[in-house]
C-alpha positions in Angstrom: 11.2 3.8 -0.1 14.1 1.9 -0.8 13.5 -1.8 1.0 15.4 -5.6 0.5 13.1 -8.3 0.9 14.7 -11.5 2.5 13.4 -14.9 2.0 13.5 -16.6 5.8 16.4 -19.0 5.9 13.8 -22.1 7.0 11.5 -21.0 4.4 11.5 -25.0 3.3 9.4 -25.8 6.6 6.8 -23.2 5.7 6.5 -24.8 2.2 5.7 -27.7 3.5 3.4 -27.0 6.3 0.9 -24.3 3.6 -2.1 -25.2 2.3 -1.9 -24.5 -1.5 -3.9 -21.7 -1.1 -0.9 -19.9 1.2 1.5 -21.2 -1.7 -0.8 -19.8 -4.5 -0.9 -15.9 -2.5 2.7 -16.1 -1.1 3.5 -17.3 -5.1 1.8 -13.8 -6.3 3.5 -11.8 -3.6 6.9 -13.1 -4.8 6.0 -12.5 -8.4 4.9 -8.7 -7.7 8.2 -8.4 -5.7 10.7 -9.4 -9.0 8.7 -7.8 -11.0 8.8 -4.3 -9.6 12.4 -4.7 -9.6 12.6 -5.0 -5.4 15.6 -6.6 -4.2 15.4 -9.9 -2.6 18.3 -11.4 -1.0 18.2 -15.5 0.0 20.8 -16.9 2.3 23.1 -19.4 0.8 23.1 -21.6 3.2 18.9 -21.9 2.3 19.6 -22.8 -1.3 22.2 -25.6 -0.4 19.1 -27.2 2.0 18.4 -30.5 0.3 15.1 -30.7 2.7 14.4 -27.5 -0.1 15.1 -29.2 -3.6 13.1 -32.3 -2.6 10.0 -30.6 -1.5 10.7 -28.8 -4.8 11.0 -31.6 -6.9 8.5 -34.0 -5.1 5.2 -35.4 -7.0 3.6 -36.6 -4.4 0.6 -33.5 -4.5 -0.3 -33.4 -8.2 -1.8 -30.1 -7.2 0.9 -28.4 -6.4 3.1 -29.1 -9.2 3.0 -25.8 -11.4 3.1 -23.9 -7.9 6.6 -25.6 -7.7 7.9 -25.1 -10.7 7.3 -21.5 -10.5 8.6 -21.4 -6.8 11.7 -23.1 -7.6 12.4 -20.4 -10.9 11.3 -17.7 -8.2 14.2 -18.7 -6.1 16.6 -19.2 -8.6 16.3 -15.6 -9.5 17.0 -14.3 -5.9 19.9 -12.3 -5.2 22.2 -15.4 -3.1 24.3 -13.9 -0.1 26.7 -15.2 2.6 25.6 -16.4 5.9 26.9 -12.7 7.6 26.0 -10.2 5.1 22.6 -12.2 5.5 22.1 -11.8 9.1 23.2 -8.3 9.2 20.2 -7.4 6.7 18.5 -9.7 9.1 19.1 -7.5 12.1 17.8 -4.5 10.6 14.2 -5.6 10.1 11.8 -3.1 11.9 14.3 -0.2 12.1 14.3 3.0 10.5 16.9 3.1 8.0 17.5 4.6 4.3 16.6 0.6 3.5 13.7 -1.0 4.8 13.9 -4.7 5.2 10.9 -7.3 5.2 11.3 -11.0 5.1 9.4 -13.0 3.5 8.0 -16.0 6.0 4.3 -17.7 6.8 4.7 -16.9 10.5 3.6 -13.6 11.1 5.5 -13.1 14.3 5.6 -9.3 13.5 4.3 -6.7 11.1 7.7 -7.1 8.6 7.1 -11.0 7.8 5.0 -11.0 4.9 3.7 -14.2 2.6 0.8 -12.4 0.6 0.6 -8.8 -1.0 -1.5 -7.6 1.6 0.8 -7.6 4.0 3.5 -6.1 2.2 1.2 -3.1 2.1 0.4 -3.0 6.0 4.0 -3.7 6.2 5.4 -0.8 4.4 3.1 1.6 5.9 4.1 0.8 9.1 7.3 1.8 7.8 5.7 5.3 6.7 4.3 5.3 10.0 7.7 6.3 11.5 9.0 8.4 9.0 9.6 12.0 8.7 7.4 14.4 6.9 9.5 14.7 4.1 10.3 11.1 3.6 6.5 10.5 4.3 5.2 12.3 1.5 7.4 11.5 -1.0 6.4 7.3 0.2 3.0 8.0 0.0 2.8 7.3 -3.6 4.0 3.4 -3.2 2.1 2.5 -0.4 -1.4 3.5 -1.5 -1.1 1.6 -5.2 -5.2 3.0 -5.6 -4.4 6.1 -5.1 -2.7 9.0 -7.2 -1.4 11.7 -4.9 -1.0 15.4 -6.6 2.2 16.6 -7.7 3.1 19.4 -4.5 0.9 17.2 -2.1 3.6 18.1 0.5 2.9 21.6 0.5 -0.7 20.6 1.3 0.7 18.6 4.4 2.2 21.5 5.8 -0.8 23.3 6.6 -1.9 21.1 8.7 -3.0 22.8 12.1 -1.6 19.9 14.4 1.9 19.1 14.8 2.4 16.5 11.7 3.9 13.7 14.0 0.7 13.3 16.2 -1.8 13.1 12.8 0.7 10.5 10.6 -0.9 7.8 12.3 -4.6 8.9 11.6 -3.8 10.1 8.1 -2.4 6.6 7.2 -5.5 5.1 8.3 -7.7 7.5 6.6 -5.9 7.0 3.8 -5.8 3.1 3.8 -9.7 3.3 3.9 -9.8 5.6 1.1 -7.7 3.3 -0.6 -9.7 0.0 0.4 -12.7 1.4 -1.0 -11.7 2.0 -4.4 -13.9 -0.9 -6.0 -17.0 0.7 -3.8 -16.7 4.1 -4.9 -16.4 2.6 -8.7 -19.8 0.4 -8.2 -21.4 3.9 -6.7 -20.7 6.2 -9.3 -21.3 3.4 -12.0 -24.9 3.5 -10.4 -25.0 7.4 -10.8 -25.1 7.6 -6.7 -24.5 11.6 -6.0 -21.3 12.4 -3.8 -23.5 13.1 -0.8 -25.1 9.6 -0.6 -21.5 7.8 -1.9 -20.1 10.1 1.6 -23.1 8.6 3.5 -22.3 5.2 2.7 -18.3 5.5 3.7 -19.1 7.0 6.7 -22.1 3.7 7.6 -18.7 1.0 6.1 -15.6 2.7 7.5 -16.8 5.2 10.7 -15.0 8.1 9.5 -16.9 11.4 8.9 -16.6 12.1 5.1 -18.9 14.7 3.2 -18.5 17.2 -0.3 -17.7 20.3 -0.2 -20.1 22.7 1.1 -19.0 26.5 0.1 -19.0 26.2 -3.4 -16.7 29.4 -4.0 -13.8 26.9 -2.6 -14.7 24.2 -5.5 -12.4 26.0 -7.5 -9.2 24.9 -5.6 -9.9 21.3 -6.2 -10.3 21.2 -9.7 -7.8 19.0 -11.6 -7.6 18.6 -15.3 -6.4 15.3 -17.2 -6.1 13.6 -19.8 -9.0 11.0 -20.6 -7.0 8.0 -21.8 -9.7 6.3 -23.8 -11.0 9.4 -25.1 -8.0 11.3 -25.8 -9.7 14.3 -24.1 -9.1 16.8 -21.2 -11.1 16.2 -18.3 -11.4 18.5 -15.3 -12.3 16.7 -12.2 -13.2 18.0 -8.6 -11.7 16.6 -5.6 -14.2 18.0 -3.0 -15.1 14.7 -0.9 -13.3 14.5 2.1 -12.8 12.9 5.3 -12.3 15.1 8.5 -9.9 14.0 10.7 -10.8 14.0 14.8 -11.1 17.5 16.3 -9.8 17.0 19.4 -11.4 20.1 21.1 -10.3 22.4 18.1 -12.1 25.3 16.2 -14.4 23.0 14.1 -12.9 24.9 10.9 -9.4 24.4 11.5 -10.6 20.3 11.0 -7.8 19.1 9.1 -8.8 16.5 6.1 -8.4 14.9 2.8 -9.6 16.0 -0.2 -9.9 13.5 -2.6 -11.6 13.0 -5.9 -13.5 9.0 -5.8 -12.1 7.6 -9.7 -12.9 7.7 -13.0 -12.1 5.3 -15.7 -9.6 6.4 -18.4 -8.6 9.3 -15.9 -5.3 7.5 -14.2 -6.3 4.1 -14.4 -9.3 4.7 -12.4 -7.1 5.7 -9.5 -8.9 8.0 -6.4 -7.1 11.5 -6.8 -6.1 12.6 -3.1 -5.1 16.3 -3.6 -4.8 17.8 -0.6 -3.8 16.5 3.3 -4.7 19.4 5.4 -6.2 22.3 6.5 -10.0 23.0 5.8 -10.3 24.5 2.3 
């Protein structure tokens, strides 16, 4: 997903207004954004604000000193445009385009202003949200940054039994759950918890039906095999929890879901493995 990240033109005012807190997460956010080489564009006529420089430069909160310093560097490193080429990157926030554009602002006035990392995420899935099936699947990977998503996954989505445009929604939000829950399913299987009771307790925190695999001739199809980075060692691991999406008056087999595998440490980073996005295997 190719996206420019604009710093709002008044963003001066929101410095001054946030609690250091805001200025410590929106700090972070602006740190992950250079660093993952994402373009973002500042207006010009921002950087020329004296209101900017001496809030920048100002002593007057001890506190908030090395939160400056950093801030003002941040900036620096911006990519500077003109007034027009600004506002036409401007107009296209919220519309699907081969760029997506996000600005980054303390007033959340819609889902594509973002001060904090967490929003970025809900912002750029609400970008996937609208995408087609292609573009979707090869997105996935960068929206989901606890997840690792098979090689071929979108082979998986296309055997999907309902039209893919009225599940992306509920696959997103399965899959944002799956994602949230990576330090939960780490704690569980650190505590030797057995997949049944680790799909019990999703189900009690997140409300969506989740279970292992049941017919064990199937367990076959969601082995994966990879390398143990502390150990050096293959691993084979079985992706055979899964969430069930919503029925919706269909053949209770032909339940589309996602097979996933809950983490491992050495295997990926400890990253869930989702391996399949469809029909019932």
């Amino acid at each position: 997903m190719e996206k420019v990240i604009l710093w709002e033109k008044e963003i001066e005012k929101d410095f001054a207004k946030a609690s250091e807190n805001q200025l410590d997460d929106f700090l972070e956010l602006v740190r992950f954004v250079q660093k993952n080489g994402i373009q973002n564009v500042i207006c010009k006529s921002t950087l020329d604000k004296a209101e900017l420089w001496e809030w920048l430069y100002s002593k007057d909160q001890i506190e908030l000193n090395d939160i400056k310093r950093e801030l003002s560097r941040r900036l620096e490193k911006a990519e500077c445009k003109e007034e027009r080429e600004y506002e036409e990157f401007f107009g296209k926030i919220g519309k699907l385009l081969a760029i997506k554009i996000l600005l980054l602002a303390f007033k959340r006035e819609n889902v594509y202003y973002i001060s904090t990392i967490a929003e970025y995420y809900a912002s750029i899935r609400n970008y996937l949200a609208l995408e087609k099936k292609n573009d979707f699947c090869n997105d996935l990977q960068e929206c989901f940054p606890n997840i690792f998503f098979v090689e071929g996954i979108e082979t998986t989505v296309n055997t999907l039994n309902r039209k893919f445009e009225d599940m992306r929604e509920e696959i997103i939000e399965h899959l944002i759950r799956i994602n949230d829950y990576y330090r939960k399913f780490s704690d569980m299987l650190e505590n030797h918890k057995s997949y049944r009771e680790i799909a019990k307790q999703f189900i009690i925190d997140t409300g969506i039906d989740c279970s292992p695999q049941s017919g064990r001739e199937k367990v076959q199809e969601l082995k994966e095999t990879r390398i143990n980075e502390e150990t050096g060692q293959e691993e084979t691991v079985v992706c055979e929890l899964h969430t069930k999406f919503k029925t919706f008056n269909i053949d209770k087999e032909k339940q589309d879901r996602i097979y996933f595998f809950p983490g491992k440490q050495g295997i990926l980073g400890g990253r869930i493995i989702v391996k399949h996005i469809g029909t019932h295997l």
